[in-house]
C-alpha positions in Angstrom: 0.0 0.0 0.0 1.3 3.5 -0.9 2.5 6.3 1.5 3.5 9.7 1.4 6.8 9.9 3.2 8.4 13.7 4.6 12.0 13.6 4.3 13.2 16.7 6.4 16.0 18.5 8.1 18.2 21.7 8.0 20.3 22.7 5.2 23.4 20.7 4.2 22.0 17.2 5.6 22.0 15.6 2.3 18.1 16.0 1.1 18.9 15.5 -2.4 21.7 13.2 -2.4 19.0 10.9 -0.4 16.5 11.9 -2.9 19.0 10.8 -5.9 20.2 7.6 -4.4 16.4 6.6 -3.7 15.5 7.1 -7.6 18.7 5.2 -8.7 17.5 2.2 -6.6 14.0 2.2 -8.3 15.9 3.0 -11.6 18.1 0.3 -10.9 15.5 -2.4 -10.5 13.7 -1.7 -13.6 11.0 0.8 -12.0 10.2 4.0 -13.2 10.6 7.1 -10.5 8.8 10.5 -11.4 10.9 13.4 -10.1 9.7 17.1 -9.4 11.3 19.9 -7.9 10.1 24.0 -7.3 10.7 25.6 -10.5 11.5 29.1 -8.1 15.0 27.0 -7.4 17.2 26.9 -10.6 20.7 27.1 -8.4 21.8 24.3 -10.2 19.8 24.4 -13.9 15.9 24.3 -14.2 14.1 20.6 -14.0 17.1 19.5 -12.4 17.8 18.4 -9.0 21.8 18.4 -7.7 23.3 17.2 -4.9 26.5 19.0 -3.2 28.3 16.2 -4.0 27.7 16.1 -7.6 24.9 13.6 -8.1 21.7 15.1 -10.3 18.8 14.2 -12.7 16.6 15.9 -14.8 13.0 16.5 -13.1 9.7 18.0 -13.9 8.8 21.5 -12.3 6.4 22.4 -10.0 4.9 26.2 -9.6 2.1 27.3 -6.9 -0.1 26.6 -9.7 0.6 23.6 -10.9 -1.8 20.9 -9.8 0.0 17.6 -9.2 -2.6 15.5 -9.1 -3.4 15.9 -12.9 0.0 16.0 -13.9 1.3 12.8 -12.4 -2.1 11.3 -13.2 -1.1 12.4 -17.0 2.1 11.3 -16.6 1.3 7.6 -15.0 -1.3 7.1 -17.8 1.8 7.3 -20.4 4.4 5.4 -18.7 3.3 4.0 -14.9 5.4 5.5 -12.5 6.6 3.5 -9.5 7.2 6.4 -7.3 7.0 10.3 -7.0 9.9 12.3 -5.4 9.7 15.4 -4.5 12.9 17.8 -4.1 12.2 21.0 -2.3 9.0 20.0 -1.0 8.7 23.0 1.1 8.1 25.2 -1.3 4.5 23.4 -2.2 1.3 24.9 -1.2 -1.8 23.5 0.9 -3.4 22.2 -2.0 -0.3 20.7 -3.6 0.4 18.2 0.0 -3.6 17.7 -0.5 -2.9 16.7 -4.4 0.0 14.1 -3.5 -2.0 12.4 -1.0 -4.1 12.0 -3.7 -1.9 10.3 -5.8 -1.2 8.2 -2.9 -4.8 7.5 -2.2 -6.4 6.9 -5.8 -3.2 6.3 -7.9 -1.6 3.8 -5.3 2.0 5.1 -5.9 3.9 6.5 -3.0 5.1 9.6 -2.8 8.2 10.8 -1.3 9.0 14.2 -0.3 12.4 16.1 0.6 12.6 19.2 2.2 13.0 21.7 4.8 10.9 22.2 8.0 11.6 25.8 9.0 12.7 28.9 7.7 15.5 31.3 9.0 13.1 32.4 11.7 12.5 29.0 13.1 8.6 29.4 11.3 7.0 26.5 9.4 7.2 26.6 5.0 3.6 25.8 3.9 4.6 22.7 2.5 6.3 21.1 5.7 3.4 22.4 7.7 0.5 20.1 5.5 3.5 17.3 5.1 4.2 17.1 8.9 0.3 17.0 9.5 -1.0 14.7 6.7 2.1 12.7 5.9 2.0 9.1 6.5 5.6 8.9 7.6 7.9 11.7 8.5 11.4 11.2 9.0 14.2 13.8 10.0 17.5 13.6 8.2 20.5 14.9 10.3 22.8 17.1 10.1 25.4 18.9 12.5 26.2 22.6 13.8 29.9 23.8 14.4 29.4 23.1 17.7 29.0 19.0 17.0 25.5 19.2 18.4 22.3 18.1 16.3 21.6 21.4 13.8 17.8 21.5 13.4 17.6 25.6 12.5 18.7 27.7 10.0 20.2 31.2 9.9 20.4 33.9 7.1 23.6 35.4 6.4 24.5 38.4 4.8 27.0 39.2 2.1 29.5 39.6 5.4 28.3 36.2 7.4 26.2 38.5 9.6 22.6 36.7 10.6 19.7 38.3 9.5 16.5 38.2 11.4 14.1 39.6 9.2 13.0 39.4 5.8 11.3 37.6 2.7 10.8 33.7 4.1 11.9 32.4 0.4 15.4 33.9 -0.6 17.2 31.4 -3.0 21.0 30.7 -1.8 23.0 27.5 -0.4 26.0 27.8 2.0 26.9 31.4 0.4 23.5 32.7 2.2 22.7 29.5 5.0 23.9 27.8 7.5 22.6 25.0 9.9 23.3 25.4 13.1 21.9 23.5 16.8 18.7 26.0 19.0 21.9 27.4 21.0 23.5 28.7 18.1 20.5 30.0 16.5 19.5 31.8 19.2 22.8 33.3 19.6 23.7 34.1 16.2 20.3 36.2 16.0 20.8 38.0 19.8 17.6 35.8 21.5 
């Protein structure tokens, strides 16, 4: 029976790569995975999803208003699709989560989702907050601060390394404009 799975963690605690390795297994054994990721991040090329360590594969785009369930349900009429894995998940909306456990609940095909919980002020992303409440599984991916400690936040940097505690929640950037760091840290870095 299909389930839809939330993958999450800070930044840096290998999302993707987990995300990548998970396709190559179906890949490998003859199965057909159906990758998305959020058109908004094109870091690394648009429709594609890149690891830090190199690993990537083409994907299909998602926008706020792209409805998921027809387009999987499209694309698993054409060629059945063993799986759907999403790459930054957060970035989906309300009705997006709702349209994936869809695809789980009529289509039968799990549906795997990678991203991040929180943003750089320790809030929830729309997508992690309908994924952490309607997923069937969640499971947190770890990373680690400076410190050695678990890092479960996120801080903002400026062009200098300074945090920044206020702004836009979705600013594009990798290491250059986040790092993960433990609560401590966080707190901290942002003067709480």
């Amino acid at each position: 029976m299909a389930q839809l799975y939330f993958y999450y963690s800070a930044m840096n605690a290998g999302k993707s790569t987990t995300l990548l390795q998970s396709a190559f297994n179906y890949e490998e054994r003859g199965m057909k995975p159906l990758i998305f990721t959020a058109a908004i991040d094109d870091r690394y090329g648009k429709g594609k999803v890149s690891s830090r360590i190199g690993l990537s594969a083409e994907a299909h785009l998602f926008t706020p208003e792209s409805d998921l369930f027809v387009q999987i349900s499209e694309l698993h009429k054409s060629e059945k699709a063993h799986c759907v894995m999403v790459d930054e998940c957060q970035f989906l909306n309300k009705e997006q989560v709702y349209q994936l456990s869809e695809v789980v609940d009529k289509l039968n095909v799990p549906v795997l989702c990678y991203g991040l919980r929180t943003d750089f002020l320790g809030e929830l992303f729309p997508g992690s907050r309908y994924l952490l409440a309607w997923a069937d599984k969640l499971i947190e991916l770890k990373t680690i601060c400076h410190c050695g400690r678990k890092a479960n936040m996120v801080i903002r940097t400026d062009e200098h390394g300074n945090a920044i505690a206020d702004g836009d929640q979705v600013v594009i950037g990798g290491n250059d404009r986040y790092v993960s760091v433990c609560r401590t840290h966080y707190k901290e870095a942002l003067g709480k």
